[in-house]
C-alpha positions in Angstrom: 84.5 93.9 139.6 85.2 96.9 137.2 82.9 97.4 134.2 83.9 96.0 130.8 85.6 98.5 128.1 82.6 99.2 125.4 83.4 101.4 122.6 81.1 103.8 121.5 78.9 104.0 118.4 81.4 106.3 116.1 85.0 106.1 116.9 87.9 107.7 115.2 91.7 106.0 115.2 94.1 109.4 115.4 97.7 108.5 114.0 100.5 110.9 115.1 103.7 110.0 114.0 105.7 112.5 116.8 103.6 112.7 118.8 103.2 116.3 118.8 99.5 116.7 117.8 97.4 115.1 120.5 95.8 118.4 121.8 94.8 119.7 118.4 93.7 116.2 117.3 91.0 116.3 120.5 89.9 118.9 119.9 88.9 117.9 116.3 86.3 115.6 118.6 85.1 118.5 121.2 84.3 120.5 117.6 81.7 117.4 117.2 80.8 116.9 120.4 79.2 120.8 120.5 77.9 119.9 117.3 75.9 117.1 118.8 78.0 114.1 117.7 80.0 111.9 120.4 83.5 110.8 118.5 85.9 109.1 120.3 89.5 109.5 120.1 91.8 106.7 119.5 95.0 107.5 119.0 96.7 104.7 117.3 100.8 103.6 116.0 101.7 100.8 114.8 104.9 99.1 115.8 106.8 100.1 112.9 106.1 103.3 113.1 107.7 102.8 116.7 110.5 101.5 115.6 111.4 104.3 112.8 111.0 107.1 115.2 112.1 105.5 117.8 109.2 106.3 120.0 107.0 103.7 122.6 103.9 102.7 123.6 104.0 104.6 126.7 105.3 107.6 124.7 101.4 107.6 123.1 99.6 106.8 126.0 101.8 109.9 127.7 100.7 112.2 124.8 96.9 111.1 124.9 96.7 111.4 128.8 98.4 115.0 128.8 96.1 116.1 125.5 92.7 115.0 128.0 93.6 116.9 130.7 95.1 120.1 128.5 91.8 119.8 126.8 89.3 119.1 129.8 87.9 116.0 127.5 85.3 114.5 129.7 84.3 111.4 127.7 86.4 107.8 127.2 89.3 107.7 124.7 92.0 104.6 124.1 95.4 104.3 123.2 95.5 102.0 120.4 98.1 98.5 119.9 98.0 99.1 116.2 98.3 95.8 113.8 100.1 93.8 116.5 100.7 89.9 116.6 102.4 87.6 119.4 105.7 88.6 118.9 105.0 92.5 119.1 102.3 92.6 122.0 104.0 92.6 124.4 105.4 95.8 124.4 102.1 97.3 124.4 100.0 95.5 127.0 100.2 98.1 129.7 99.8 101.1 128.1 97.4 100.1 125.6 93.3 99.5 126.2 92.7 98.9 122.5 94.0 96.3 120.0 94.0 96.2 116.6 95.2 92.2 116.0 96.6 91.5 113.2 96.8 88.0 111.6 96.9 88.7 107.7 99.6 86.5 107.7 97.6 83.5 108.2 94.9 84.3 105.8 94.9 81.8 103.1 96.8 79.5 105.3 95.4 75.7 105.1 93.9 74.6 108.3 94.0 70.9 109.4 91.1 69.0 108.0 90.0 68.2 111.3 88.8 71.5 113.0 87.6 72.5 109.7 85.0 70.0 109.5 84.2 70.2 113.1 83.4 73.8 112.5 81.3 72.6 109.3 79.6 70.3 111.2 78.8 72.9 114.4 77.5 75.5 112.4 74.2 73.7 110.1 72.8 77.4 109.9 75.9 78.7 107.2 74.5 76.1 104.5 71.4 75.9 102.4 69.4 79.6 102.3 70.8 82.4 104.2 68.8 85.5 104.5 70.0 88.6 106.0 67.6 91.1 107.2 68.3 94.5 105.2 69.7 92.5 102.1 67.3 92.0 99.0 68.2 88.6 98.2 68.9 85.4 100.0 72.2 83.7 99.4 71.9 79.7 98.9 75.4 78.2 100.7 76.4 74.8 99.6 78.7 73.2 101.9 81.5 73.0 100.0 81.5 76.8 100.1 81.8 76.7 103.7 84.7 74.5 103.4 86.4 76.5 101.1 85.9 79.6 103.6 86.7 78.0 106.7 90.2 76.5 105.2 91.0 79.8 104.4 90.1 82.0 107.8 90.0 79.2 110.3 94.0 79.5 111.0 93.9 82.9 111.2 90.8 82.9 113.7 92.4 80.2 115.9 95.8 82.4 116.1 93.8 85.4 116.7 92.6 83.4 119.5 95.8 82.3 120.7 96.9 86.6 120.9 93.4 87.7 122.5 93.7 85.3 125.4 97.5 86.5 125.7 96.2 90.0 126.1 93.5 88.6 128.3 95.8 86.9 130.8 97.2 89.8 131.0 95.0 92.8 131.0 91.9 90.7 132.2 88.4 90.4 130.7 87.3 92.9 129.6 89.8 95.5 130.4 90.6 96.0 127.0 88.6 96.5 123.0 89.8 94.0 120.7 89.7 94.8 117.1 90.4 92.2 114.4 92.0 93.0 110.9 90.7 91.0 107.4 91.4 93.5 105.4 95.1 92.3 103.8 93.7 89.7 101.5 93.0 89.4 97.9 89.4 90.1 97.3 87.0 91.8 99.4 84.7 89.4 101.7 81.6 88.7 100.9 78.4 88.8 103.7 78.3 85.3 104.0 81.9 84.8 104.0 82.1 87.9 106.5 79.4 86.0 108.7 82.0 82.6 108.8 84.9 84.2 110.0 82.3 86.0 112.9 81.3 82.7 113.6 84.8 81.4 114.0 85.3 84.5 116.2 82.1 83.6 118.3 83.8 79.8 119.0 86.9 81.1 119.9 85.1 83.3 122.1 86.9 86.8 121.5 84.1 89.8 122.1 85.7 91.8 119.2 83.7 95.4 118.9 85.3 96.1 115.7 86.3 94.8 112.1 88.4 95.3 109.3 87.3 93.5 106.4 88.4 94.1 103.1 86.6 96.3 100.6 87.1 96.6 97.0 89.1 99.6 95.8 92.4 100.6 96.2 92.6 102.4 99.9 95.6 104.4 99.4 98.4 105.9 102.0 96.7 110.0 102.2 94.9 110.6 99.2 91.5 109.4 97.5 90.0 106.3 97.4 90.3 104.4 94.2 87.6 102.0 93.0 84.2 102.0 91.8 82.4 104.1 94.3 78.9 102.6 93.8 80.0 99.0 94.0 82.0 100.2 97.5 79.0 101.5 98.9 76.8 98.1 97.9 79.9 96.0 99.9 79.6 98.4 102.7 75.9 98.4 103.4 76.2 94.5 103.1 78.2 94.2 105.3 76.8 96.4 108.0 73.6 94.2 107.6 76.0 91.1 107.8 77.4 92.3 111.1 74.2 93.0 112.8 72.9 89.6 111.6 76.2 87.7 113.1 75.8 89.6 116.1 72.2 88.0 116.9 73.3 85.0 115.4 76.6 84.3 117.4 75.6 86.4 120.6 78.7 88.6 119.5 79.4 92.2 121.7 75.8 94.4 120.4 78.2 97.4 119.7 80.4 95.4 117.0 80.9 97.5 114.1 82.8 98.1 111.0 86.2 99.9 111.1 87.7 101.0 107.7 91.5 101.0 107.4 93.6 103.5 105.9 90.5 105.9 106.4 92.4 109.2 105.8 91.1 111.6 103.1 89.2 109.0 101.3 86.5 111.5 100.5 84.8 110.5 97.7 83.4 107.4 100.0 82.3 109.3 102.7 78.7 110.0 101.5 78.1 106.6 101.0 79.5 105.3 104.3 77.5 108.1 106.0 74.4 107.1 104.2 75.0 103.1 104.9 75.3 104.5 108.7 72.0 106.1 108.7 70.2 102.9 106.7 71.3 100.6 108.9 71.4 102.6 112.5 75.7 101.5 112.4 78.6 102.5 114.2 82.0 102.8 112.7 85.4 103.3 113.5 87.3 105.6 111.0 91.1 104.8 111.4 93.3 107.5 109.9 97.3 108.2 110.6 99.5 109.8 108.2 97.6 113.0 107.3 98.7 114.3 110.2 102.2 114.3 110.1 101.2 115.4 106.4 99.0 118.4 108.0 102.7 119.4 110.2 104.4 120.1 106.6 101.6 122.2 105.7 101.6 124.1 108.8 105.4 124.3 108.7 105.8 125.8 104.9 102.9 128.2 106.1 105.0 129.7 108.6 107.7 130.1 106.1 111.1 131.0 107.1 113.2 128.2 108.4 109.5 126.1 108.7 109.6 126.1 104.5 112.8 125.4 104.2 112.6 122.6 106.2 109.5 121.3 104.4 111.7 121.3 101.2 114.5 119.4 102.8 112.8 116.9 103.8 111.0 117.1 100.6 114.1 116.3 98.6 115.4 114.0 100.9 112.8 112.2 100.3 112.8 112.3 96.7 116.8 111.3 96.6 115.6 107.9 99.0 112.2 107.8 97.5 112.7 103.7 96.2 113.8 102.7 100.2 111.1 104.8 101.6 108.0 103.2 99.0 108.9 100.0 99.4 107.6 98.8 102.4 104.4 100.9 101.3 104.1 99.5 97.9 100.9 97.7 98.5 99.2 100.7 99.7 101.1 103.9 97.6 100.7 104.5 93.3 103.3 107.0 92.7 103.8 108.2 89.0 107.6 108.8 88.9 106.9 111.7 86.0 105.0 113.8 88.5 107.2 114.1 91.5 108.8 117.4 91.5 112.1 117.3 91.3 113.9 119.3 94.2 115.4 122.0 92.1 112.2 123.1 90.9 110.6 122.9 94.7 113.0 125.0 95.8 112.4 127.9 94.0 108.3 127.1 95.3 106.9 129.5 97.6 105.0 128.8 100.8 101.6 129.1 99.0 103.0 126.6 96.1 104.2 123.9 98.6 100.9 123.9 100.4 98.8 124.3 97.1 100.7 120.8 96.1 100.8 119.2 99.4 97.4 119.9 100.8 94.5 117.3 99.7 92.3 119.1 98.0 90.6 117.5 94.7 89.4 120.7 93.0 93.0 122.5 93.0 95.0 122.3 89.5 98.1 122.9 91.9 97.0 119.8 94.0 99.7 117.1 93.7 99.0 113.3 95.3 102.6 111.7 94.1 104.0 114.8 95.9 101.9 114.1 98.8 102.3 110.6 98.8 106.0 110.4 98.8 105.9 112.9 101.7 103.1 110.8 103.3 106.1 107.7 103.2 108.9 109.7 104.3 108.6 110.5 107.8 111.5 108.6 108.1 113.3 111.6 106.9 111.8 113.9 109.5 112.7 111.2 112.1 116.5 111.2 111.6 116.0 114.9 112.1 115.3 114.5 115.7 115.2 117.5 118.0 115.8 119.9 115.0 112.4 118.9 113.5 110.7 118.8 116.8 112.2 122.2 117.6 110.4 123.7 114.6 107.3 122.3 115.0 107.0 123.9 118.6 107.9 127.4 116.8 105.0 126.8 114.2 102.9 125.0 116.8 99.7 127.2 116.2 100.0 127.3 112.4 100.4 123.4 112.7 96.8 122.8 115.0 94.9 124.4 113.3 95.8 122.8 110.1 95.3 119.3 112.2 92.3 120.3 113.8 90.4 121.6 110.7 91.7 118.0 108.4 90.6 115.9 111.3 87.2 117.9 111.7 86.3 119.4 108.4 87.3 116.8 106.2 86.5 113.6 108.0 84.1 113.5 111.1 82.1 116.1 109.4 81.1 114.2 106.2 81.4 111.0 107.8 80.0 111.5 111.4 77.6 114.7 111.1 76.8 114.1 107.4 77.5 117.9 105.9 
């Protein structure tokens, strides 16, 4: 009987749009590993993203399989199912060792009276005065609160159930990491309300090793985050100590830890995600995507040449589509219409000014984050390209991983995993 699939203390969720950037993405993780830190590579894409490039499951797993062995990476790494539900799992049950399930849908989504008050009346423990090791104050839980909770999680945990159990009949136990997603709902949980739905996920007994809940802030496609900083890290380190409670409570997986969504360049929350870590002895899985198809532009309009003119193309393609492209993003995207560039102007921009705008860094004037978000959005652009945009980025293919290499390394596992 084979060993069951346990994720690692810190993990890192790799997005690549193309599928072009698996090598230099890896070796983002060997950089840590020789500085003494295991991260593990998960490269993740979500089924939309499938669709718009017209790429597949096994088109992923291909790329991370052929990145490992170009790369001689000797530690586990996992192809991620990214935000799936019933009707779009299928797809990715044999290629896949990792899913993110996604049932955001059914937050907020009455349950029937019944199996809410059976779960009430299982679970004494969630009422009267809760304390949490780690935490400075107690919470006191009146039932009613627990009500209110479970009404508005229960359906979601009992279809979550419903998908895991798919996955299981299929993959068998333990032959795969389940991650669950809370994070699309309107205010960020609080620890008791975090320790409810773990309950739930306990009865319905899915080992997740990873969740998403909701934080406060804005958590923005590419760029910053955007939110009080201090109240973030006070909801993070709560609930790290709410997780590790839950855990012992509900005999949940011992390696369950917090994954943050939408993880990409949100530096000014590093620090205190890093520090929350160290407090609390926590694992985390850091899921970013976009940057690198951002870090390909970069790489391209560095090469210059046909690579920059490209990079503008797509730029004002973009711009002439921009309504179309933002709209499924809208939740997750602030672009200020006055800012973008228009394409006349970016045009006439040479290498150094397209990068100086594009690239993500706070402390340049020439720094730009509507340009870069509105590029961020409009792969789709690149995508109808096809082999003309692929062609380029295997004549800039050095420029390209370095720049994906040193975003991934530098600017995420470093202040996040290493702590510098």
């Amino acid at each position: 009987m084979r060993a069951a699939l346990l994720l690692s203390k810190y993990s890192i969720g790799v997005g690549d749009r193309f599928g072009r950037e698996a090598p230099a993405q890896l070796q983002a993780c060997i950089k840590a590993a020789e500085n003494g830190v295991e991260v593990i590579p998960i490269w993740n894409k979500s089924n939309r993203e499938h669709v718009i490039i017209g790429s597949s499951p096994t088109d992923t797993r291909a790329a991370a399989d052929e990145a490992v062995r170009l790369r001689r990476w000797p530690k586990p790494y996992y192809v991620d199912a990214d935000h799936i539900n019933l009707k779009t799992v299928d797809r990715y049950i044999d290629p896949c060792d990792f899913f993110t399930i996604d049932v955001a849908d059914l937050i907020g989504q009455s349950c029937d009276a019944a199996p809410v008050q059976a779960f009430v009346e299982r679970h004494p423990e969630l009422r009267g005065e809760l304390r949490i090791p780690g935490l400075d104050h107690p919470f006191h839980i009146e039932r009613d609160f627990v009500v209110q909770v479970t009404d508005k999680y229960l359906a979601a945990v009992q279809e979550l159930g419903r998908i895991y159990r798919h996955i299981e009949e299929m993959k068998g136990k333990g032959g795969f990491i389940t991650e669950v997603s809370m994070d699309e709902t309107d205010h960020p949980q609080t620890p008791p309300e975090l320790i409810i739905i773990l309950a739930a996920v306990a009865d319905e007994g899915i080992p997740i090793q990873t969740i998403a809940p909701k934080f406060t802030g804005r958590f923005n496609k590419g760029v910053d985050y955007a939110g009080d900083v201090v109240k973030f890290e006070e909801e993070f380190s709560n609930d790290v100590a709410a997780i590790a409670f839950a855990v012992q409570q509900y005999r949940l997986p011992s390696n369950l830890k917090l994954s943050v969504h939408s993880g990409s360049d949100k530096f000014s929350i590093f620090g205190p995600i890093h520090r929350a870590m160290k407090k609390f002895d926590a694992g985390l899985h850091l899921k970013t995507a976009g940057t690198t198809w951002l870090e390909e532009l970069i790489g391209l309009a560095e090469a210059g040449g046909e690579g920059l003119d490209l990079a503008k193309e797509i730029y004002s393609e973009a711009y002439a589509h921009r309504q179309e492209l933002c709209a499924p993003y809208a939740a997750v995207i602030d672009i200020a219409p006055a800012k973008l560039p228009v394409p006349g102007s970016v045009w006439q921009w040479s290498s150094e000014q397209f990068v100086l705008a594009l690239r993500h860094n706070p402390e340049s004037t020439a720094y730009n984050s509507t340009f870069r978000q509105l590029l961020h959005v409009g792969f789709k652009v690149a995508a109808k390209l096809g082999t003309r945009y692929l062609d380029l980025l295997s004549v800039a293919e050095k420029t390209i991983a370095k720049n994906v290499t040193e975003n991934l390394f530098d600017r995420h596992i470093k202040p996040v995993f290493i702590g510098k």
